[in-house]
N, CA and C atoms as a LAMMPS dump frame, in Angstrom:
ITEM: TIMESTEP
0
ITEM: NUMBER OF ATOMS
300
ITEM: BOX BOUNDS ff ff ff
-5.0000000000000000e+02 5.0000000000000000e+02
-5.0000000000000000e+02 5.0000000000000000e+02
-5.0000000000000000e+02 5.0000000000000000e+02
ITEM: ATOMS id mol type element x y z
1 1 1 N 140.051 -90.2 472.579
2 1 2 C 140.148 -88.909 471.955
3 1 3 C 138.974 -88.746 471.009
4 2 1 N 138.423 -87.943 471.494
5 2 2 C 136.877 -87.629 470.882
6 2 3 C 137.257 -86.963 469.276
7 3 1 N 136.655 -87.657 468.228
8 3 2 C 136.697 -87.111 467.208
9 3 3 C 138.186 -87.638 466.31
10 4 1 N 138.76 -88.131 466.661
11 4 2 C 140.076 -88.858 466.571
12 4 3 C 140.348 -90.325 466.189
13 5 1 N 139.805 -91.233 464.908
14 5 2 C 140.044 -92.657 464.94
15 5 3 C 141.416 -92.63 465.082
16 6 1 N 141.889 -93.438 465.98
17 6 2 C 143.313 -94.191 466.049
18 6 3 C 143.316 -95.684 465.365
19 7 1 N 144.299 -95.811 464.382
20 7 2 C 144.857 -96.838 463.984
21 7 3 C 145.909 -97.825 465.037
22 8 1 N 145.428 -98.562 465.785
23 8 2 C 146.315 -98.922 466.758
24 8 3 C 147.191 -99.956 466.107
25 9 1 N 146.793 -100.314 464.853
26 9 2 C 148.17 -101.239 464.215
27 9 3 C 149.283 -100.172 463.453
28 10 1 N 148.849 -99.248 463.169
29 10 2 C 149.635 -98.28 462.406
30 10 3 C 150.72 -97.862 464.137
31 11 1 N 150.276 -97.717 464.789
32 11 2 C 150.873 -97.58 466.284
33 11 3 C 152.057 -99.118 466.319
34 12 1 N 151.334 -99.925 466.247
35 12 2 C 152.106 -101.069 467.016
36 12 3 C 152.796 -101.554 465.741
37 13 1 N 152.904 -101.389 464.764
38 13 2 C 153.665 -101.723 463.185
39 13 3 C 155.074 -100.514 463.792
40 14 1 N 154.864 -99.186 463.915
41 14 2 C 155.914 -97.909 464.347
42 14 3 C 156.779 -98.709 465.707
43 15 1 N 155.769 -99.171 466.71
44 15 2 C 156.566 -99.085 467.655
45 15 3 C 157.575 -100.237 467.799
46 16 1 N 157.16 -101.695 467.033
47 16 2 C 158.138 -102.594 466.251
48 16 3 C 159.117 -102.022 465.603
49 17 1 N 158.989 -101.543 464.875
50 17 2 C 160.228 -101.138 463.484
51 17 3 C 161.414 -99.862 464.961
52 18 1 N 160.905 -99.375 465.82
53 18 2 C 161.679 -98.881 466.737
54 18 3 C 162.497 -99.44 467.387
55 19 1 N 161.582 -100.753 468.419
56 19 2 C 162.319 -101.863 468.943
57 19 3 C 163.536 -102.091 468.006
58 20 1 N 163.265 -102.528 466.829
59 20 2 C 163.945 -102.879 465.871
60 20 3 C 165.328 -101.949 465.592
61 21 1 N 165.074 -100.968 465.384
62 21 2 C 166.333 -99.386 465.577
63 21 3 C 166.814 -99.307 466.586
64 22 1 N 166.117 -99.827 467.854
65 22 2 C 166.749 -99.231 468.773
66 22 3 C 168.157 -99.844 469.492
67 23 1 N 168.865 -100.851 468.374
68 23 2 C 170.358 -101.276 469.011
69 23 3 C 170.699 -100.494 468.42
70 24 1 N 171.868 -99.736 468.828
71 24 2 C 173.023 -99.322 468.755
72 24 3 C 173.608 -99.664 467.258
73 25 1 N 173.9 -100.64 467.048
74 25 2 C 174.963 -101.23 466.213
75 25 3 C 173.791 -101.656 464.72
76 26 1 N 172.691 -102.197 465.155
77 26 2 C 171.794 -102.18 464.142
78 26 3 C 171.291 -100.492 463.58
79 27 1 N 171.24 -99.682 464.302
80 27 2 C 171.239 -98.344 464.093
81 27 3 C 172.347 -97.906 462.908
82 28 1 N 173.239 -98.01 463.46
83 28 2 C 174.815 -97.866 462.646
84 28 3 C 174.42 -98.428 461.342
85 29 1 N 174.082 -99.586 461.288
86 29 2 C 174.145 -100.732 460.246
87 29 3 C 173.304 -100.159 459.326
88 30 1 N 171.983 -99.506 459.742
89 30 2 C 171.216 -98.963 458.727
90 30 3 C 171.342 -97.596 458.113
91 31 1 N 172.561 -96.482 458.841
92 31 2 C 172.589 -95.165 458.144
93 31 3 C 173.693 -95.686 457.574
94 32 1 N 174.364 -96.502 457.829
95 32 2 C 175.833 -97.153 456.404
96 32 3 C 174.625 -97.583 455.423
97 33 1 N 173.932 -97.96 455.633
98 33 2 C 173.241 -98.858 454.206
99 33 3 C 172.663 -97.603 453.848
100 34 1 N 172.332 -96.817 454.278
101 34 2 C 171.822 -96.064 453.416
102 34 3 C 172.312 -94.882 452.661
103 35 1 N 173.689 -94.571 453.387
104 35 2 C 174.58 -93.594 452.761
105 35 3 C 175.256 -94.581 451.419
106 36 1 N 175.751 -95.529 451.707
107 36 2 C 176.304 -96.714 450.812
108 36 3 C 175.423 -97.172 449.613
109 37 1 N 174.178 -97.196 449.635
110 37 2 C 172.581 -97.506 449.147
111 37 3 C 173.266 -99.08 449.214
112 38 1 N 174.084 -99.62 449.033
113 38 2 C 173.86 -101.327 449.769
114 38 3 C 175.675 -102.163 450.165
115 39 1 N 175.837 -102.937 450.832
116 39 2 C 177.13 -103.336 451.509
117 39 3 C 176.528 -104.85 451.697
118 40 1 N 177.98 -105.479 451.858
119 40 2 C 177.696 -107.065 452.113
120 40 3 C 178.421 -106.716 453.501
121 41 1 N 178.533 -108.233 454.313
122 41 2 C 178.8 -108.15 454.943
123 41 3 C 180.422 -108.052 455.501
124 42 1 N 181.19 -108.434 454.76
125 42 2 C 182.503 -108.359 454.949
126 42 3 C 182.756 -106.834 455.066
127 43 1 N 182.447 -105.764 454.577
128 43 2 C 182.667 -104.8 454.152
129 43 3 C 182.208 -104.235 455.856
130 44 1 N 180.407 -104.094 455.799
131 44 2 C 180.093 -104.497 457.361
132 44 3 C 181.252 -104.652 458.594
133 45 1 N 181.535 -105.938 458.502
134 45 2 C 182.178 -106.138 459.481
135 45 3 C 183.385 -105.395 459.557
136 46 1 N 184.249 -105.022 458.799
137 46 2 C 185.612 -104.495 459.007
138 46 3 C 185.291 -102.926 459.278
139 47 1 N 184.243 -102.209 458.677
140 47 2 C 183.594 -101.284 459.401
141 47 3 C 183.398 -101.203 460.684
142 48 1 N 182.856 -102.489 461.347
143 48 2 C 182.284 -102.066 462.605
144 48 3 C 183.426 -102.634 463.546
145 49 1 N 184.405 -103.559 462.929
146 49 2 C 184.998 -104.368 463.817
147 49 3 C 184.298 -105.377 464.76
148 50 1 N 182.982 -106.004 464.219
149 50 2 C 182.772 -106.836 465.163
150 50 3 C 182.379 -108.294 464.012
151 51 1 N 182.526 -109.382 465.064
152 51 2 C 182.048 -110.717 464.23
153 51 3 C 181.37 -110.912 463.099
154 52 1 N 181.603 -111.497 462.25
155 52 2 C 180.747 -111.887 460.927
156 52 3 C 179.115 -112.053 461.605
157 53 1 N 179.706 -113.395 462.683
158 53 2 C 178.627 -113.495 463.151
159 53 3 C 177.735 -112.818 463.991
160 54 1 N 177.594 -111.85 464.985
161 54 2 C 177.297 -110.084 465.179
162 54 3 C 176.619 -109.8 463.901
163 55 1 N 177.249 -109.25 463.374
164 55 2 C 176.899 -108.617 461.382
165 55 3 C 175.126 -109.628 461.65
166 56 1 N 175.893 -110.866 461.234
167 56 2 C 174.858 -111.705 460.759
168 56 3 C 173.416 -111.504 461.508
169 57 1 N 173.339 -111.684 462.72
170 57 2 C 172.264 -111.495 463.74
171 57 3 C 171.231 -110.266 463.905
172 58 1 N 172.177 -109.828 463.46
173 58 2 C 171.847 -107.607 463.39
174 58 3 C 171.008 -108.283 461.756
175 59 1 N 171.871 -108.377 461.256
176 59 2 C 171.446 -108.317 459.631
177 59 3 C 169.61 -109.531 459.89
178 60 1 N 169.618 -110.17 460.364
179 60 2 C 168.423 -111.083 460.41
180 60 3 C 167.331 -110.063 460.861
181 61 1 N 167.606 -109.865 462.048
182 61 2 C 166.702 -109.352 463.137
183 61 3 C 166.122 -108.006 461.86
184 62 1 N 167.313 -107.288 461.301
185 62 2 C 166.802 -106.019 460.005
186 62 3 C 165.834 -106.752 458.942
187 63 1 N 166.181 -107.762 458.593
188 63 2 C 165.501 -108.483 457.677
189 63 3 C 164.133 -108.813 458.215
190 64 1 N 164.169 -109.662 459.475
191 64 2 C 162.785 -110.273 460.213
192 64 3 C 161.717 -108.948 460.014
193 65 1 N 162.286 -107.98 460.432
194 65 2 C 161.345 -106.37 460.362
195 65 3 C 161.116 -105.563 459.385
196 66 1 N 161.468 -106.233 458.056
197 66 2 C 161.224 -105.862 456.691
198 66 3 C 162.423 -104.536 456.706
199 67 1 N 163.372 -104.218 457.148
200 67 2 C 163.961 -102.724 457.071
201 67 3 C 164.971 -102.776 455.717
202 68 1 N 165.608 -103.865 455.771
203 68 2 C 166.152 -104.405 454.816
204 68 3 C 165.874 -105.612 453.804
205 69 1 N 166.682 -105.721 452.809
206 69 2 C 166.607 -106.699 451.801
207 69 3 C 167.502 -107.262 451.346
208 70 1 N 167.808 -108.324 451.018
209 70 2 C 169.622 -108.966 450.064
210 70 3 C 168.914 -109.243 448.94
211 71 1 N 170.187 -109.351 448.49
212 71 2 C 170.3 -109.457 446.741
213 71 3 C 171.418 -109.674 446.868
214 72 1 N 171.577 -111.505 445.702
215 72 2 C 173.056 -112.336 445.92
216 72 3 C 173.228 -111.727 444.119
217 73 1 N 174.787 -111.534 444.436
218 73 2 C 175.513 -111.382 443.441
219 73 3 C 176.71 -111.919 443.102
220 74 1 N 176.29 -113.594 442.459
221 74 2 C 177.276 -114.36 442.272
222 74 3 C 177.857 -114.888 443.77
223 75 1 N 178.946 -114.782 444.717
224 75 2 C 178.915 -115.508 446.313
225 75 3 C 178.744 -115.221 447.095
226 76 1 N 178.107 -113.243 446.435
227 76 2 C 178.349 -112.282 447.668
228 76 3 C 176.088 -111.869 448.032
229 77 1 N 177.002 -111.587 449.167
230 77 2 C 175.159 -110.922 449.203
231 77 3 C 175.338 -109.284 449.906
232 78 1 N 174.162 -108.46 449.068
233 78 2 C 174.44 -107.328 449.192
234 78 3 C 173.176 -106.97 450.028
235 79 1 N 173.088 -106.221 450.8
236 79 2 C 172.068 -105.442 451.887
237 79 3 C 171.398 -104.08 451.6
238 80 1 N 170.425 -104.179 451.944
239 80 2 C 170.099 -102.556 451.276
240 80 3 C 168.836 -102.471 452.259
241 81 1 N 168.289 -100.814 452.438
242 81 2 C 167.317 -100.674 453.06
243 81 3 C 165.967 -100.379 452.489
244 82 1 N 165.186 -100.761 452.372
245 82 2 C 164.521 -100.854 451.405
246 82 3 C 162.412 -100.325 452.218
247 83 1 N 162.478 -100.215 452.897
248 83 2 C 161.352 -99.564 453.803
249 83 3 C 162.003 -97.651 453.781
250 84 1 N 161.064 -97.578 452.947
251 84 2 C 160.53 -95.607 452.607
252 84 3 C 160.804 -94.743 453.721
253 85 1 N 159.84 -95.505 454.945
254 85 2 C 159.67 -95.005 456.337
255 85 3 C 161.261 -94.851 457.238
256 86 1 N 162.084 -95.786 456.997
257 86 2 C 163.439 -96.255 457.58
258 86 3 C 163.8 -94.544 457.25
259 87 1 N 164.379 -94.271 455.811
260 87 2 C 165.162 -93.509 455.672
261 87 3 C 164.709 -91.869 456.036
262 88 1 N 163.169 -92.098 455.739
263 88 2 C 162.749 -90.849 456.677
264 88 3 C 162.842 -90.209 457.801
265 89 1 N 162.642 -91.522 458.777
266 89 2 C 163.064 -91.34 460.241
267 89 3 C 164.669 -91.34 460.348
268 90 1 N 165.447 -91.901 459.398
269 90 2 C 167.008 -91.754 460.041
270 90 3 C 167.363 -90.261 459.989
271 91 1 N 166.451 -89.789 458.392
272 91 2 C 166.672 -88.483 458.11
273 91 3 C 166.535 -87.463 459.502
274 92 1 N 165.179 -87.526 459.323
275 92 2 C 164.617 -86.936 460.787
276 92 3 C 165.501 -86.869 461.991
277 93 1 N 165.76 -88.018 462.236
278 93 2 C 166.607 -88.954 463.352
279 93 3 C 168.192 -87.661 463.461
280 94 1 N 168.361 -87.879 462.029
281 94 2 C 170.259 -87.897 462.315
282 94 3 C 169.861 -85.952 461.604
283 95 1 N 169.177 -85.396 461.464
284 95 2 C 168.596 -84.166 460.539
285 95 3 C 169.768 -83.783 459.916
286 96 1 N 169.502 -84.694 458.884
287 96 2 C 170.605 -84.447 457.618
288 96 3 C 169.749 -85.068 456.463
289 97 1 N 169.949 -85.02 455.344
290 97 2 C 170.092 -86.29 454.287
291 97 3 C 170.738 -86.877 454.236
292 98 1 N 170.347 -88.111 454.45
293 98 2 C 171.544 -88.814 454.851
294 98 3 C 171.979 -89.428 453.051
295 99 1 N 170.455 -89.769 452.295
296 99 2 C 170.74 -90.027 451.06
297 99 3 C 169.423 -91.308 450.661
298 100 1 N 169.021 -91.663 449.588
299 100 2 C 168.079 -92.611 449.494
300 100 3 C 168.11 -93.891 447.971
């Protein structure tokens, strides 16, 4: 594209953090965190009805991709979304506010 620099990491950084959105249940996981602004996992799980361990895997894979963050409070650990870009696109995504 003549006249056009492309950032092809700004491309391949977007199309990661998608991969990343694009389960189902990790999807879910991140417009609760963000209507909630943060949840542990027990709370998580009885929400979704599925395994701690489920929760847990979803919750890594969010973490591995920077979307989220924990913060332990005393035995518990709390989740939050913490990437700018996340809540924009859910916004976009779900066209609501969802909340920030």
């Amino acid at each position: 594209m003549e006249g056009l620099e492309i950032n092809t990491l700004s491309f391949e950084e977007k199309a990661e953090l998608l991969k990343i959105l694009g389960h189902p249940t990790r999807l879910c996981m991140v417009y609760g965190l963000i209507q909630k602004g943060r949840c542990n996992v027990t709370t998580m799980q009885e929400r979704l009805g599925l395994p701690q361990s489920t929760i847990s895997q979803h919750l890594g894979k969010l973490k591995q991709g920077k979307i989220i963050t924990s913060e332990r409070m005393g035995l518990e650990v709390f989740y939050k979304v913490k990437d700018p870009d996340v809540v924009r696109f859910m916004n976009a995504l779900f066209q609501e506010e969802i909340s920030s």
